[in-house]
N, CA, C and O atoms as a Tinker XYZ file with bonds, in Angstrom:
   256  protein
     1  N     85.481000  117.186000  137.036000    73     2
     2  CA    85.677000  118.415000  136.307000    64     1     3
     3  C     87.148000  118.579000  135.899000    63     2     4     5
     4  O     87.474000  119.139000  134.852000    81     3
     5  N     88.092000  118.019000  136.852000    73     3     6
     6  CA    89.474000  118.353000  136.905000    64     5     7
     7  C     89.845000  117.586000  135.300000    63     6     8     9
     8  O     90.473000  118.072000  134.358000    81     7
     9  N     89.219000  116.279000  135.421000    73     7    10
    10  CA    89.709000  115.277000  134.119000    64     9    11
    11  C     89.091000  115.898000  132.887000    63    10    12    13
    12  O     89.736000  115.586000  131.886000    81    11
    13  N     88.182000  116.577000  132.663000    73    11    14
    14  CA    87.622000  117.279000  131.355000    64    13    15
    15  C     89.015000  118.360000  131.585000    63    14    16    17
    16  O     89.613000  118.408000  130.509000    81    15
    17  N     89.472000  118.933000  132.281000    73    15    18
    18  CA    90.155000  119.906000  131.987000    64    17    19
    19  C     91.316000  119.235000  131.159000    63    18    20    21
    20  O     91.467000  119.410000  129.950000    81    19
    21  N     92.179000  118.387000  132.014000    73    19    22
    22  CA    93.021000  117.041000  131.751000    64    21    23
    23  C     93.073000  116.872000  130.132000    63    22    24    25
    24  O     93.997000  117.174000  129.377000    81    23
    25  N     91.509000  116.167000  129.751000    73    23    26
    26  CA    91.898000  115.622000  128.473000    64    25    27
    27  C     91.431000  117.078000  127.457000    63    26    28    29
    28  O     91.108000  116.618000  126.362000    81    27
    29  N     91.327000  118.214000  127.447000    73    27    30
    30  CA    90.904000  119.603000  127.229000    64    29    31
    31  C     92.395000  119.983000  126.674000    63    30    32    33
    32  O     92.680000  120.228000  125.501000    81    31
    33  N     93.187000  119.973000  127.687000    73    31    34
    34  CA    94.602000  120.144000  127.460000    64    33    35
    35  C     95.526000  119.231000  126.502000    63    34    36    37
    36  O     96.437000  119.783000  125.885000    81    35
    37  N     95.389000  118.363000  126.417000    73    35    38
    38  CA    95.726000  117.153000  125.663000    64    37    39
    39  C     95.289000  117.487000  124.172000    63    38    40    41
    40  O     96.067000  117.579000  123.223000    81    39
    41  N     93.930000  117.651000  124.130000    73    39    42
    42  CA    93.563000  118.024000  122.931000    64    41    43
    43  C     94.082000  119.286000  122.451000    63    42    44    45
    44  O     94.359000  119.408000  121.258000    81    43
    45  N     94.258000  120.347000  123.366000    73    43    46
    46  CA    95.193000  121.606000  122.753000    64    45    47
    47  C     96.395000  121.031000  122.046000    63    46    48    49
    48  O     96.746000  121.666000  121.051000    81    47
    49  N     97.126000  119.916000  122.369000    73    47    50
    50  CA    98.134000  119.831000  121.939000    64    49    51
    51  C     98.008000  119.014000  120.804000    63    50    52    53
    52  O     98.709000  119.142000  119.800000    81    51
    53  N     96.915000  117.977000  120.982000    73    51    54
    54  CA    96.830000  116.807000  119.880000    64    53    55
    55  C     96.326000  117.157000  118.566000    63    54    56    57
    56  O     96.982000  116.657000  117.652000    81    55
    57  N     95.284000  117.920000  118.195000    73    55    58
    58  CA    94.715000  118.427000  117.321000    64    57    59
    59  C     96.024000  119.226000  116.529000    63    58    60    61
    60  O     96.316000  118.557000  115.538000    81    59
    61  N     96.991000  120.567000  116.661000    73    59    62
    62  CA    97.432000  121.037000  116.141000    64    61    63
    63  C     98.501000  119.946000  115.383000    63    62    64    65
    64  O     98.669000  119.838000  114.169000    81    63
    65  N     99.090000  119.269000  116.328000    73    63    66
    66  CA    99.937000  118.030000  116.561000    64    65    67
    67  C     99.472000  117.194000  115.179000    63    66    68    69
    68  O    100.346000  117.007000  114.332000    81    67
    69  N     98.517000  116.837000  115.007000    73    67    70
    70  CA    97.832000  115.535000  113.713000    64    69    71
    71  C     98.018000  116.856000  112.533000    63    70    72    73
    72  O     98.408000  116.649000  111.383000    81    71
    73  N     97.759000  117.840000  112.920000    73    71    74
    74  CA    97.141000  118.410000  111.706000    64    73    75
    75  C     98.589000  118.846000  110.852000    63    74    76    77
    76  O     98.562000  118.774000  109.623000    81    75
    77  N     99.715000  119.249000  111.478000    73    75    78
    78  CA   100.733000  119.389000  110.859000    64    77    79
    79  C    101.643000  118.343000  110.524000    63    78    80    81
    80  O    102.552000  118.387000  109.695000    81    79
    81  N    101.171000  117.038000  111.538000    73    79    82
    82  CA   101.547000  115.592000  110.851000    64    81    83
    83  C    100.795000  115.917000  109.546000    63    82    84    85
    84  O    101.494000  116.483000  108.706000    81    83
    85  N     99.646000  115.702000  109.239000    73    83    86
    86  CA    98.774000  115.328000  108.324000    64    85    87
    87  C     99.335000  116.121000  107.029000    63    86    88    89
    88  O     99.611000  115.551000  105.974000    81    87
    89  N     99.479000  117.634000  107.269000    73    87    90
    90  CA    99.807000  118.537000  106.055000    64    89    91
    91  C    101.299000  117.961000  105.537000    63    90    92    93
    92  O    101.389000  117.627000  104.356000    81    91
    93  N    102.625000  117.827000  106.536000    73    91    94
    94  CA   103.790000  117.489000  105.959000    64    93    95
    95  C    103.748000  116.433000  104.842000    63    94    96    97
    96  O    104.198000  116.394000  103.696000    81    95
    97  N    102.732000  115.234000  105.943000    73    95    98
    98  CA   103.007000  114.092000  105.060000    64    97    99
    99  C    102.509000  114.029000  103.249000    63    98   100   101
   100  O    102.923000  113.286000  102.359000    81    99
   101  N    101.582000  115.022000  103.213000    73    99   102
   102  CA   100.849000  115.777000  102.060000    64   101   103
   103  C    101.415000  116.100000  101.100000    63   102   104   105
   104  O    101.070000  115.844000   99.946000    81   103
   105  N    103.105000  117.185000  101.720000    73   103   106
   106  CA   103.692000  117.698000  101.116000    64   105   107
   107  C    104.729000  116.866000  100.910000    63   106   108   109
   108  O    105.661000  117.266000  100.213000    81   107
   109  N    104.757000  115.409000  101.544000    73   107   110
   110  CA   106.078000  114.634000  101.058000    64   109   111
   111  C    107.591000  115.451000  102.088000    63   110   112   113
   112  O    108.782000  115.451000  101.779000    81   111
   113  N    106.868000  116.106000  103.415000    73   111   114
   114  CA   108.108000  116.446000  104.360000    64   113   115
   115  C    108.010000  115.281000  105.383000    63   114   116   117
   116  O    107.128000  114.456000  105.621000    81   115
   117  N    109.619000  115.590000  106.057000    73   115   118
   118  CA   109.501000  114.427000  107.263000    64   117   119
   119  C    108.833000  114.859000  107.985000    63   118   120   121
   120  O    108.789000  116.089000  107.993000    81   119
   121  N    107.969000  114.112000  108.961000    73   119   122
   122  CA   107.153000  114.644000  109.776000    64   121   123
   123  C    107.957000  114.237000  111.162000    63   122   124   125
   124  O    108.791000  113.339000  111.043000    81   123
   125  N    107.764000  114.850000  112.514000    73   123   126
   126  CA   108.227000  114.459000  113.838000    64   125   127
   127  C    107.214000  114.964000  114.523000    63   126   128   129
   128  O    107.086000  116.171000  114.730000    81   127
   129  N    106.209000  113.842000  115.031000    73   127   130
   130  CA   105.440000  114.482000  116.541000    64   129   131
   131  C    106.728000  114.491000  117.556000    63   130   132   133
   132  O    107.176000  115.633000  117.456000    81   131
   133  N    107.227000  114.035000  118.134000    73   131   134
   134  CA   108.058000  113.739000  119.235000    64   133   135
   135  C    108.687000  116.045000  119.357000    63   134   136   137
   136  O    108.376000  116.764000  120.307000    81   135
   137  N    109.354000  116.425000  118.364000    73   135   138
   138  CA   109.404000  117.720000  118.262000    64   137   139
   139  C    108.311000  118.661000  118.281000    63   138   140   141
   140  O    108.477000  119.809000  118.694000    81   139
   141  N    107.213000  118.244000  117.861000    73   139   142
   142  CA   106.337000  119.508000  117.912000    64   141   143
   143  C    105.826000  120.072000  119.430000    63   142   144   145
   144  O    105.961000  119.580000  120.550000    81   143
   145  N    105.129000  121.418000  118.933000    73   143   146
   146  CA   104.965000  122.011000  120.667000    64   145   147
   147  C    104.021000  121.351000  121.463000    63   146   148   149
   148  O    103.998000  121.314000  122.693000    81   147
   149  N    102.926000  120.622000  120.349000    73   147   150
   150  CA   102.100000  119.698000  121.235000    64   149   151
   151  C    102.462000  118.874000  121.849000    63   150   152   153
   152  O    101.971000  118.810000  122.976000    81   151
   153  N    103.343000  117.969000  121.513000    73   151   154
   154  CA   103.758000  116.788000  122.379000    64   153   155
   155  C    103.750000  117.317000  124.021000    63   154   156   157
   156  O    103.105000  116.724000  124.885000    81   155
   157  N    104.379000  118.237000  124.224000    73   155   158
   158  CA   104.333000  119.143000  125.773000    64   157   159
   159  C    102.876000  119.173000  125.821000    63   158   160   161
   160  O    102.498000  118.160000  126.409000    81   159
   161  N    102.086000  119.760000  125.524000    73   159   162
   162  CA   100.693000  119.574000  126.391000    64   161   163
   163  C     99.999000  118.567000  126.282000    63   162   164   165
   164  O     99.085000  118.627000  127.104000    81   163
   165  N     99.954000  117.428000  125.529000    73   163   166
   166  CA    99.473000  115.724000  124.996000    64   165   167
   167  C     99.744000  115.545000  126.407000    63   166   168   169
   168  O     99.001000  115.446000  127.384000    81   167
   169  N    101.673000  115.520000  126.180000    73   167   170
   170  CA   102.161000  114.861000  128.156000    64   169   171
   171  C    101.421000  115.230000  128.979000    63   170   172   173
   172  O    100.665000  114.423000  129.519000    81   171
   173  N    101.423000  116.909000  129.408000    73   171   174
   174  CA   100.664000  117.519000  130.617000    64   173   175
   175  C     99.257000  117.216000  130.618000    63   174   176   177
   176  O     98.951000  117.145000  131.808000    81   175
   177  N     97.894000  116.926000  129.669000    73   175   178
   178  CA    97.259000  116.360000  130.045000    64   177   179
   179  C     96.866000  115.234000  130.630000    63   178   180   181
   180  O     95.969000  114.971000  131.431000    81   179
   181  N     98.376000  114.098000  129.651000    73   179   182
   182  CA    98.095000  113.302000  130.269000    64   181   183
   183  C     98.279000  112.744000  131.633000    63   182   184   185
   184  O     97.683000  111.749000  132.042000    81   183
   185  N     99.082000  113.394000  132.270000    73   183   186
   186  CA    99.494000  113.344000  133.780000    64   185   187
   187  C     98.736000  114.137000  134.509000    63   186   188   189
   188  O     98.722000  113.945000  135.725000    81   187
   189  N     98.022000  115.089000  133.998000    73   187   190
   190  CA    97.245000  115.494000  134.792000    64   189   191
   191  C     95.796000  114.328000  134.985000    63   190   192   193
   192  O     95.372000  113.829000  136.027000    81   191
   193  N     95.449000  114.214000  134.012000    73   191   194
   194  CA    94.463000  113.151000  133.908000    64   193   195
   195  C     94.670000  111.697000  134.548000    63   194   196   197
   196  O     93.729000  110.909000  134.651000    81   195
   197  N     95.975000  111.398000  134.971000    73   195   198
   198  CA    96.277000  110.051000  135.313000    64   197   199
   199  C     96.063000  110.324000  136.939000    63   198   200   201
   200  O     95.377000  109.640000  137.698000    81   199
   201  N     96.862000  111.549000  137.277000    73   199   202
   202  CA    96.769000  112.603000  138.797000    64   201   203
   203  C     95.338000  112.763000  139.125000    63   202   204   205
   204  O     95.122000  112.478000  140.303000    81   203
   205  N     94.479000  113.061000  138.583000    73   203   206
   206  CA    93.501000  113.077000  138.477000    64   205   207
   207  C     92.024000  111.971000  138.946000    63   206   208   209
   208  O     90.931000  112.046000  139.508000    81   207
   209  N     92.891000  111.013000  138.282000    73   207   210
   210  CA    91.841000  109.155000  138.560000    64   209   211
   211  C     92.408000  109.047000  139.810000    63   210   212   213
   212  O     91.683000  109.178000  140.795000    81   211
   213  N     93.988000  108.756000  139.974000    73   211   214
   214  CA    94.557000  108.495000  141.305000    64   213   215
   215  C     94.192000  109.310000  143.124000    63   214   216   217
   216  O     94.433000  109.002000  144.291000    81   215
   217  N     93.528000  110.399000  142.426000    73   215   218
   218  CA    93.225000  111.455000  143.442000    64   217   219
   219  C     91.489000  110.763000  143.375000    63   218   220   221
   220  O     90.926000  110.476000  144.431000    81   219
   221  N     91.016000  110.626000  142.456000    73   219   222
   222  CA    89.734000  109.699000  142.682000    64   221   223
   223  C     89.378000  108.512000  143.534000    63   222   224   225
   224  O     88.527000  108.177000  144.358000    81   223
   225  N     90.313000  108.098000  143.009000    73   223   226
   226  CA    90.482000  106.595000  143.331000    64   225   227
   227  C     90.519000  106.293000  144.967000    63   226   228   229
   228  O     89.801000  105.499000  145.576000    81   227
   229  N     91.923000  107.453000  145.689000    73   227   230
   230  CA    91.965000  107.661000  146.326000    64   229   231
   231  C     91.204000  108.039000  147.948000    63   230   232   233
   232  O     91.334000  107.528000  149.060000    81   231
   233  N     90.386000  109.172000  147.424000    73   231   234
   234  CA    89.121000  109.676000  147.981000    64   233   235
   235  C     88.112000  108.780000  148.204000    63   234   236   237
   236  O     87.404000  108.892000  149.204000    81   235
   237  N     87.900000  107.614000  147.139000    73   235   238
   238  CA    87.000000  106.739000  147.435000    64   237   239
   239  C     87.034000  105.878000  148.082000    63   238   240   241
   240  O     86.019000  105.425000  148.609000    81   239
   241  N     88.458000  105.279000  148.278000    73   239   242
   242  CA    88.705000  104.548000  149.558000    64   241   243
   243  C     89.010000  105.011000  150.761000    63   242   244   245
   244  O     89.284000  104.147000  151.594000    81   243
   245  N     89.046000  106.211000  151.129000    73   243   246
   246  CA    89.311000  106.619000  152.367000    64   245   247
   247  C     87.927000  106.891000  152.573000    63   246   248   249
   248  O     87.819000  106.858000  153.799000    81   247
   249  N     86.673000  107.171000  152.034000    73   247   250
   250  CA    84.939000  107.359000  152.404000    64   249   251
   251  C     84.639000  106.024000  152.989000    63   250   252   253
   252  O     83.690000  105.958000  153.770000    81   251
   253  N     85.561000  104.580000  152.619000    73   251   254
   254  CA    84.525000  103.562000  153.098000    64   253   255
   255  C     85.046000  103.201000  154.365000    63   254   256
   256  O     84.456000  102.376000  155.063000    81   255
């Protein structure tokens, strides 16, 4: 459940993230993902999601 949240968050950021890539490049502006506000939640999902497998991963070897 934790990793749907994970990549949930990611997508908050990624979606707005493409879409104002997508419009600049339209308009012939420079575009920068690295600046936009998504890049911050892209990251935080993705560490949450990596935190996430590792906490899996984890759990499953300490059951056997």
């Amino acid at each position: 459940m934790l990793s749907f949240l994970a990549m949930a968050i990611a997508m908050i950021g990624a979606v707005p993230m493409v879409w104002d890539y997508a419009k600049s490049v339209d308009y012939g502006f420079q575009a920068s993902l690295i600046n936009h506000w998504g890049a911050a939640w892209v990251f935080a999902g993705f560490i949450l999601y990596v935190v996430t497998r590792i906490m899996i991963i984890l759990i499953k070897k300490s059951k056997k």
